[in-house]
N, C-alpha and C positions, 0 to 999 in steps of 0.2 A: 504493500500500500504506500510505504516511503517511498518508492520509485516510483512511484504513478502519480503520487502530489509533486515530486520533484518536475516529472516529462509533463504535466500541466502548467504548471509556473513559467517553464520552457518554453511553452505555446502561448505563453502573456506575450512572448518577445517583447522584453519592458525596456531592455536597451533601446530597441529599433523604435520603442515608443516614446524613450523620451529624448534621445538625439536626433530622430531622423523626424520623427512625427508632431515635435512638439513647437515648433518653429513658430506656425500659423496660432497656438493661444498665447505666445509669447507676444507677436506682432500684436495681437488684440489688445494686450494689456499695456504696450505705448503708446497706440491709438489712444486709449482711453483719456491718456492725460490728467489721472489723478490716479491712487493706487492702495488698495483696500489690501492690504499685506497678507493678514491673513489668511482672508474667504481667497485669495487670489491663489495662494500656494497651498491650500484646502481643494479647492475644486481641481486647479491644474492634478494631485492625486485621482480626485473623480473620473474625471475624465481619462486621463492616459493608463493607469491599470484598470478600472471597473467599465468604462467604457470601450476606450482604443484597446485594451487588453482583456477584454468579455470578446467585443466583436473579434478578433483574431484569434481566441482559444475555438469559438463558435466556429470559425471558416473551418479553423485545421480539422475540426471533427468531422464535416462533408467531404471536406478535400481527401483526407485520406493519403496525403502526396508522403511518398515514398524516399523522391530525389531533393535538392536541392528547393528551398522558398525564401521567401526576403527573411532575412536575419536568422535565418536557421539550414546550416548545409545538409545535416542529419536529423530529418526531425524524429522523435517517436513518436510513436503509435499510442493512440488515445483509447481510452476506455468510455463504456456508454455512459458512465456518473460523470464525462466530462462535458456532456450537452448541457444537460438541465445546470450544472455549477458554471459553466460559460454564460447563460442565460441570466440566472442568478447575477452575477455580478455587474450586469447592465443594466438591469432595472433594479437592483439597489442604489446603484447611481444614479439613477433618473428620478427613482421616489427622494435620495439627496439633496439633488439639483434645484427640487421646488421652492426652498429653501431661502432661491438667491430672488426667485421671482416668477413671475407666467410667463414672460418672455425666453426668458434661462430653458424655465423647463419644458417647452416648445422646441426648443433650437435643442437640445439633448433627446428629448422623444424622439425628433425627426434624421438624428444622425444614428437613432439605435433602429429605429426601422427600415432607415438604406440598407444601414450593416446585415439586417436580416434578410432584405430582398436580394442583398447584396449573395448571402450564402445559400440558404435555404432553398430545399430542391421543389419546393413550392411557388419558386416566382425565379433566384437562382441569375440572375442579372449579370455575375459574374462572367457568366457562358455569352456573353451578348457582348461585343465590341464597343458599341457606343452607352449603351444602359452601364456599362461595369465601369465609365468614365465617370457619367451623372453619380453612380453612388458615393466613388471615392472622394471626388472631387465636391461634393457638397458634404459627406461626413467628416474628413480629416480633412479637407483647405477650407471652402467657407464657414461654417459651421463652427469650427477650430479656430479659427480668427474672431466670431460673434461671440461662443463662449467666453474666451481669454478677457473680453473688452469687455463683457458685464459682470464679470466676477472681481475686475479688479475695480467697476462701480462705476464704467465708461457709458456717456449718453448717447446713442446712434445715431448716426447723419450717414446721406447716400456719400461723401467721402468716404467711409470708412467700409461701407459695404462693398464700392468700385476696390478697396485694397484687399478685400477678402476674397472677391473675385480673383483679384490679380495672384494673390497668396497660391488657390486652389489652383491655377495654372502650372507655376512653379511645380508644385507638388504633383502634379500628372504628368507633367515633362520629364520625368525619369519612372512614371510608372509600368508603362508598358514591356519597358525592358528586360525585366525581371520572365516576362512571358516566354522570352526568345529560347530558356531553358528550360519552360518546363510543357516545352509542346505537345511532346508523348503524353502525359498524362492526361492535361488537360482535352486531348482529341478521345483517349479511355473513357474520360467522363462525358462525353460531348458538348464540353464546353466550345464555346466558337469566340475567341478571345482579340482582342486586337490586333497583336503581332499574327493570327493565321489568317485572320482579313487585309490586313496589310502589310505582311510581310516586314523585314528586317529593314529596308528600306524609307519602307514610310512609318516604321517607329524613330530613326533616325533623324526624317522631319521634322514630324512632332513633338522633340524634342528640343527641336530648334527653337522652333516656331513659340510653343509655349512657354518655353525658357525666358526668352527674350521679351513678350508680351507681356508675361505675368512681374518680370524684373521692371517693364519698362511702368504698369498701373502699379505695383506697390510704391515704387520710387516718387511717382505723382502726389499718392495719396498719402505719404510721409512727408512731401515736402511742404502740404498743406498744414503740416503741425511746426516739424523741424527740420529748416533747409540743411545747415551741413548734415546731421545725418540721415536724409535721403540721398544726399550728393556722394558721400563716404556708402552708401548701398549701392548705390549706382554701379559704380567705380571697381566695387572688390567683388558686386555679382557678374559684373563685365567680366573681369579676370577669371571668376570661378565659368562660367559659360566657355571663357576661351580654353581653358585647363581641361574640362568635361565633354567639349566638343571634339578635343583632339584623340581622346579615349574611345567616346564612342562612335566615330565615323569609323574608328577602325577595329568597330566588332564585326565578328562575323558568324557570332549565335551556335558558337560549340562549345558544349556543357563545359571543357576546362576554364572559359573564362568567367563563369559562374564568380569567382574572390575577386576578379579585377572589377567586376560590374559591381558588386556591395562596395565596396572602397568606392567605386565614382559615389553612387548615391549616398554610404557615409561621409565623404567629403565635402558633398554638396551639402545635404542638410545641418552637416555640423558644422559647416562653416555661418549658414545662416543664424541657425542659433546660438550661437559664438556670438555674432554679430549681434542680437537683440538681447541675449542678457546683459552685456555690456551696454549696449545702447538704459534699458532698463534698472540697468546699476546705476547708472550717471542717472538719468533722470529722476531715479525717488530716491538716490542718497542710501542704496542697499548696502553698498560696503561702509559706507562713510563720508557725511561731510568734509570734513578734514583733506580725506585724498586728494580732491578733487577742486579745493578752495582755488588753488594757485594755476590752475588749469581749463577751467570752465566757468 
């Protein structure tokens, strides 16, 4: 039973949730431009184990994958008490969530019922090329950016919602890649996933294209708060885009590059998040007045 709560914990992938995933409630909570410390660093747990890590214990039990998935090369094999306990932990979060407000707990309801259509062989979105973009990209980019901004006590304006957008961009710009290895299965399952509709080619695109879009609406909608650092986002997403382009133009979708593809995506997203706790340290004085006196 020790080994079966360990290979469950395992399928939180709590790393990949909160370096890779956590970006977009981080952005939320500069947006906001005031900063409720607490409920902020209270919820961001909500969200990224009981939510982002309910929904991903949840996929792995449909999925069943064998080879390689995002943050786990080796996954293990789940037992049936790991459905209902992945379920369990989303909608403890969501009964959580109401906590913070009606709007909160809207915006969390609606990222645990993509997560569901997203898996579940009941609707199963995931199998669908363009429906498996809607889900992620409205549960972990927009939605992720909404939450982060109301929990740290932020009041919404259509700026802030254009940078949530732009966020959920970013974040889909390296989703599909992940697909290019795990084709065999997903065609086992009949999933019909993006990379088998469009090939290695036009995930390459895509990657461009929303990279640069979603970099170019975050940087807008930051600058409408704080010009140097939208300007200092600009500038080191430019460089991370020029670093990640050259990586993945030249994949060529064979399982051994499987380490080099999680490195791009951890690099990307932890460079982003690098970049917003810092930006969010300076702005509410997290490490220290003092630091920063002679500086800012």
């Amino acid at each position: 039973m020790i080994n079966e709560v360990k290979s469950f914990i395992l399928h939180l992938r709590l790393h990949y949730q909160f370096f890779i995933l956590s970006g977009g409630y981080l952005l939320g909570g500069l947006l906001a431009d005031q900063m409720n410390v607490a409920q902020f660093w209270l919820q961001f747990l909500n969200v990224h184990i009981l939510l982002f890590g309910g929904a991903t214990a949840y996929n792995s039990y449909w999925d069943k994958d064998e080879g390689p998935i995002g943050g786990l090369k080796n996954p293990p094999k789940m037992s049936k008490w790991m459905h209902p306990v992945s379920l369990l932990f989303m909608f403890t979060g969501w009964i959580w969530s109401y906590t913070i407000g009606i709007f909160y707990f809207a915006v969390y309801g609606i990222s645990l019922l993509t997560f569901w259509l997203y898996s579940t062989p009941h609707a199963r979105w995931k199998g669908h090329p363009i429906l498996s973009l809607v889900a992620i990209g409205v549960s972990t980019g927009l939605n992720s950016v909404l939450l982060g901004f109301w929990a740290a006590g932020g009041e919404i304006s259509a700026i802030v919602i254009f940078g949530a957008f732009g966020a959920s961009l970013i974040l889909l710009s390296l989703y599909p890649v992940s697909q290019a290895y795990q084709f065999d299965e997903d065609r086992k399952r009949g999933d019909y996933t993006f990379f088998l509709e469009f090939g290695l080619t036009g995930v390459k695109r895509f990657f461009a294209i929303n990279f640069l879009l979603g970099l170019i609406m975050i940087s807008i909608c930051l600058a409408a708060f704080y010009l140097l650092p939208a300007v200092a986002l600009f500038i080191t997403g430019l460089c991370s885009f020029i670093i990640i382009q050259k990586y993945v133009s030249g994949l060529k979708g064979d399982v051994t590059e499987y380490q080099n593809v999680m490195k791009i995506k951890f690099f990307a997203s932890l460079s982003f998040v690098i970049f917003l706790l810092a930006a969010n340290s300076i702005r509410y004085e997290w490490i220290g007045r003092t630091i920063f006196n002679n500086y800012f």
